[in-house]
C-alpha positions in Angstrom: 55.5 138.8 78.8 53.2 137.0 81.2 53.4 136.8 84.7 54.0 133.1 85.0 56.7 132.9 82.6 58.6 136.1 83.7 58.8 134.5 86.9 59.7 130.9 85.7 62.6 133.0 84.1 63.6 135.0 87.0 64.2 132.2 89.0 66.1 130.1 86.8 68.4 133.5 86.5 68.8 133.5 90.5 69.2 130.0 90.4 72.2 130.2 88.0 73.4 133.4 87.4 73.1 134.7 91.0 73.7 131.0 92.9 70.8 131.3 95.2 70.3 128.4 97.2 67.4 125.8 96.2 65.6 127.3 99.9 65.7 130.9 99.2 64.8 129.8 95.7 61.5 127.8 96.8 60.6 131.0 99.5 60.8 133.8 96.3 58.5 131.3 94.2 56.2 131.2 96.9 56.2 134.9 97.5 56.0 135.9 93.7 53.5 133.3 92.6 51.0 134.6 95.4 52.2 138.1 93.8 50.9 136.8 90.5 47.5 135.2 91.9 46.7 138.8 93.4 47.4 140.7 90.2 45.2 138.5 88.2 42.5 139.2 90.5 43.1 142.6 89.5 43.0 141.6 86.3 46.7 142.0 85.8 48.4 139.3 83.2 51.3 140.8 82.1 54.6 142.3 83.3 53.3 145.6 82.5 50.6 146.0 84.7 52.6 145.9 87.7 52.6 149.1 89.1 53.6 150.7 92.6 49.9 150.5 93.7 49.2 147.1 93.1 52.4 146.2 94.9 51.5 148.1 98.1 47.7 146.6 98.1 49.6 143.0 97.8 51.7 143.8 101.1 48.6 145.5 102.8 46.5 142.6 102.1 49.1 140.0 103.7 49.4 143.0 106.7 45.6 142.2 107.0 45.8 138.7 107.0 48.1 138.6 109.6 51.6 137.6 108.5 54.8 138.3 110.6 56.5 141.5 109.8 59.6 139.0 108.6 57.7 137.3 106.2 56.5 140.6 105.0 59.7 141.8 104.7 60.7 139.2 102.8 58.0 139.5 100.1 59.0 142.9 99.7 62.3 141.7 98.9 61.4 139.1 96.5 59.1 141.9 94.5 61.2 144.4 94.4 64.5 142.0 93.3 61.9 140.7 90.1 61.2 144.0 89.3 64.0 145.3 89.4 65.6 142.0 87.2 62.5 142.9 84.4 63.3 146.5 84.0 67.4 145.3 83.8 66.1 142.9 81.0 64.0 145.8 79.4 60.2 144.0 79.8 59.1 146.8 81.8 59.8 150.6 81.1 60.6 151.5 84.8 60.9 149.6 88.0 58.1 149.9 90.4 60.0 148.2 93.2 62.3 151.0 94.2 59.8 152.8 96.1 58.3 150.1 97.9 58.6 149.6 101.5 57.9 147.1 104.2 58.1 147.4 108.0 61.3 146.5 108.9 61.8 142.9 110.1 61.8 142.6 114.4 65.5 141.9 114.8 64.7 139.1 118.1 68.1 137.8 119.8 68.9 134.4 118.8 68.2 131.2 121.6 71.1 130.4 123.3 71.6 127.2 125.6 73.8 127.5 128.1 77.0 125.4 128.5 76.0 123.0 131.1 73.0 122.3 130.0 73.7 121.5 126.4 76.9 119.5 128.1 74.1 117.4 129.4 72.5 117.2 126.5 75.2 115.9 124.6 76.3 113.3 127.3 72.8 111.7 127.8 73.1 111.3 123.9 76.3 109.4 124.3 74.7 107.1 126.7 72.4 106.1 124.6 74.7 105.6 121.7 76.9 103.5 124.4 74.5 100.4 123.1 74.5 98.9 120.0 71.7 101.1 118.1 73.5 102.6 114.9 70.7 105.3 114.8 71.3 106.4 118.7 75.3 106.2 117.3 74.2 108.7 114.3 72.3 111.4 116.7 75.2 111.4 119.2 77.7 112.4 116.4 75.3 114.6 114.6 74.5 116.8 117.5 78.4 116.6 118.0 79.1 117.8 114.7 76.6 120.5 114.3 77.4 122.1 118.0 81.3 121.6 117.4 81.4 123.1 113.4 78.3 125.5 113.9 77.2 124.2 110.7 73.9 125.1 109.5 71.4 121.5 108.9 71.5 121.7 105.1 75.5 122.2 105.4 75.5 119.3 108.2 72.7 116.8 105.6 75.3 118.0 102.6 78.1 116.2 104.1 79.8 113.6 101.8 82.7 111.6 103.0 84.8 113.1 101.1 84.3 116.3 102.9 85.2 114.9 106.4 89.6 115.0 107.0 89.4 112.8 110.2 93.0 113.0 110.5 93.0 117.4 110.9 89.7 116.8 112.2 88.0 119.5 109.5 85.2 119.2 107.5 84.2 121.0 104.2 81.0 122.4 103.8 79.3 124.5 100.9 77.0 127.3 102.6 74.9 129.9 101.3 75.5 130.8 97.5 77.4 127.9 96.9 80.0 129.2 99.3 82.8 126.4 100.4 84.6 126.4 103.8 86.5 124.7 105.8 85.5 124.3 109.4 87.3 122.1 112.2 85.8 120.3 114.9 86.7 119.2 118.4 87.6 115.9 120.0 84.0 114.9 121.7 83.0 115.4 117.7 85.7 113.3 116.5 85.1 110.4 118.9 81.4 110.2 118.1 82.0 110.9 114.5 84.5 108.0 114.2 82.0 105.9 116.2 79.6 106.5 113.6 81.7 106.0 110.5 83.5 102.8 111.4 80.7 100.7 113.4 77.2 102.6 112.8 77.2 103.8 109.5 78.5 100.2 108.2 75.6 98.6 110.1 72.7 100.9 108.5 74.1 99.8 105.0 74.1 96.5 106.3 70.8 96.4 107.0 69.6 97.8 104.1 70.9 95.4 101.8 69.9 92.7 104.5 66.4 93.7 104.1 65.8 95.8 101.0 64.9 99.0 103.1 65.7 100.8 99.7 63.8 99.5 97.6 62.4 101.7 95.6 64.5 104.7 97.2 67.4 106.5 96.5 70.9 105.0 98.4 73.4 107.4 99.5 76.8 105.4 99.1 78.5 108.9 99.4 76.7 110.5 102.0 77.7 110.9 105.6 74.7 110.7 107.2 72.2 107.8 106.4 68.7 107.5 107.0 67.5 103.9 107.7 66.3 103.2 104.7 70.3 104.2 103.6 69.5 107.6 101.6 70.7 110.9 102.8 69.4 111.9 106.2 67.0 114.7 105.6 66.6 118.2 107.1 63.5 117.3 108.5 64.8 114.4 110.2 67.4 116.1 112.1 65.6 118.9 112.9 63.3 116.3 115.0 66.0 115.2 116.5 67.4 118.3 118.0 64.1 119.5 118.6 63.5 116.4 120.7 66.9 117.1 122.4 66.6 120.3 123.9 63.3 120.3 124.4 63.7 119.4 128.7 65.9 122.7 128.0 64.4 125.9 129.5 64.5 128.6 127.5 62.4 130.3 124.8 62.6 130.2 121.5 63.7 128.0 118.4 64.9 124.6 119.5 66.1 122.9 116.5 69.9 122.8 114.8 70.3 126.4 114.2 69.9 126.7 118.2 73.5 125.0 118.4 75.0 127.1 116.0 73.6 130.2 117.6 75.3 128.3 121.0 78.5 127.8 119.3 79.3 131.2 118.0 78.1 133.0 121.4 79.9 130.4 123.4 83.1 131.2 121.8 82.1 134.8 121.5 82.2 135.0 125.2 85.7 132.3 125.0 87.1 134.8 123.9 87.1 134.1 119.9 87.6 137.3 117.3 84.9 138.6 116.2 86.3 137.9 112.6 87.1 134.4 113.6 83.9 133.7 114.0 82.9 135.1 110.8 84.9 133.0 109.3 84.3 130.1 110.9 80.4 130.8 110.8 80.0 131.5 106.7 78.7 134.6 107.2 79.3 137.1 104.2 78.5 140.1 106.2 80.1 141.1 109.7 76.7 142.9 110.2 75.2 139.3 111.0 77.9 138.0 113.1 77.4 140.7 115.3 73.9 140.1 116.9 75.9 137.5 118.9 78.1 140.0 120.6 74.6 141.5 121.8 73.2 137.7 122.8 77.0 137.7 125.4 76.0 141.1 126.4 72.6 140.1 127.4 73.9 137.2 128.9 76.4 139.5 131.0 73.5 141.9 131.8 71.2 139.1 132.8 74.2 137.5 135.3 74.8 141.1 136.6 71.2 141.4 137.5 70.9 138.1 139.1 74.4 138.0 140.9 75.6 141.6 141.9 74.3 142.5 145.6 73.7 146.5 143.8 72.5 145.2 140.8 
């Protein structure tokens, strides 16, 4: 079998069989069709020229180019999970995969934004949506949402209305492989989210129809969130927004929506909150990734300790 059609095939098996999301479905086509542009220069077309060796000089040559050891890892992971899928499906008499290795991923701690400041955030947000701009309504109630639920942006952009219970103030979200849960959310959420619903969103659909911002587009009738042209908001489109937001913040590292969901789950880590709760609440399949926020609160207590205590 050829290269391109062996991965066209394990794909569509991920896809449906394993219920990989349409992300991590796009990131192991990118990673195995670079795969299969280097073994053609080697002269490789087939499935069966893919050997150990070839696999280690593909990871070398992205060492020398100078990708991040994550993105390393990662192609390691999408080669070796093909591999291993062809010799399952008997196109290759043993799997060359197995032996490869990558260097192993930097684990970094995730930002976190302390409780007063993103209190700040959020409230200079709600000024702005104290006027009558529907999108300056949206933002408020999206950065609400996201901060309140944890959600991830794709969870957040998933929304439909049918998903939101305003009355036990949950919504329902699918999460990674096609995973459902239901997550609540707080009162500041629920004010700006009924804000949005009943005055904003209306106003955005009536402005589309008033001045054919669709046309040609899709409209979202379901969707929670509305861009201005009355589709689904995009991932891009709120990750500008909460980029834009924190961005008078100090701190290092990522500032967009996953920064408030790393805030969230530390913020109730050092609440108090179970460690399984927040599992749970998170939609994490693995306690293993929960717990890198039980190390962000103890670097947060460290950090206090060094800053407050007279011995410290």
């Amino acid at each position: 079998m050829n290269l391109d059609r062996s991965i066209d095939d394990y794909l569509a098996h991920v896809r449906t069989e394993r219920g990989y999301s349409e992300h991590t479905v796009a990131a192991y086509r990118s990673d195995l069709v670079d795969l299969a542009g280097f073994a053609s220069g080697r002269g490789v077309e087939g499935v069966a020229g893919i050997d150990l060796a070839l696999l280690r000089d593909w990871l070398w040559t992205a060492t020398e180019r100078g990708l991040a050891r994550t993105t390393i890892a990662r192609r390691a992971a999408s080669a070796r999970g093909w591999t291993a899928w062809l010799h399952r499906r008997g196109l290759i008499a043993a799997d060359p995969g197995l032996r490869l290795k990558a260097p192993r991923a930097q684990r970094t701690l995730p930002r976190v934004v302390a409780e007063r400041a993103l209190a700040d955030a959020l409230a200079a947000l709600a000024d702005r949506a104290a006027g009558d701009d529907p999108v300056a309504v949206r933002d408020a109630a999206i950065a609400e949402l996201l901060y309140a639920s944890a959600l991830r942006v794709s969870e957040l952009v998933g929304l439909d209305l049918a998903d939101v219970d305003r009355r036990r103030r949950t919504v329902r979200v699918t999460g990674k492989g096609s995973k459902e849960r239901v997550v609540p959310y707080g009162a500041p959420a629920a004010r700006a989210l009924d804000r949005y619903l009943e005055v904003a969103r209306p106003a955005i659909l009536a402005g589309v129809a008033e001045h054919g911002k669709n046309a040609g587009g899709a409209a979202a009738p379901t969707a929670v969130f509305l861009g201005v042209r009355g589709g689904r908001l995009g991932v891009r489109s709120v990750h500008r927004q909460i980029a834009a937001m924190l961005s008078s913040i100090p701190g290092a590292g990522p500032s967009g929506p996953h920064a408030l969901r790393h805030s969230a789950a530390t913020h109730l880590l050092d609440g108090g909150a179970d460690l399984r709760a927040v599992q749970e609440f998170l939609g994490h399949a693995s306690l293993g990734t929960t717990q890198i926020y039980t190390h962000v609160s103890a670097e947060r207590l460290k950090q206090s300790y060094r800053t407050a205590h007279p011995r410290a």
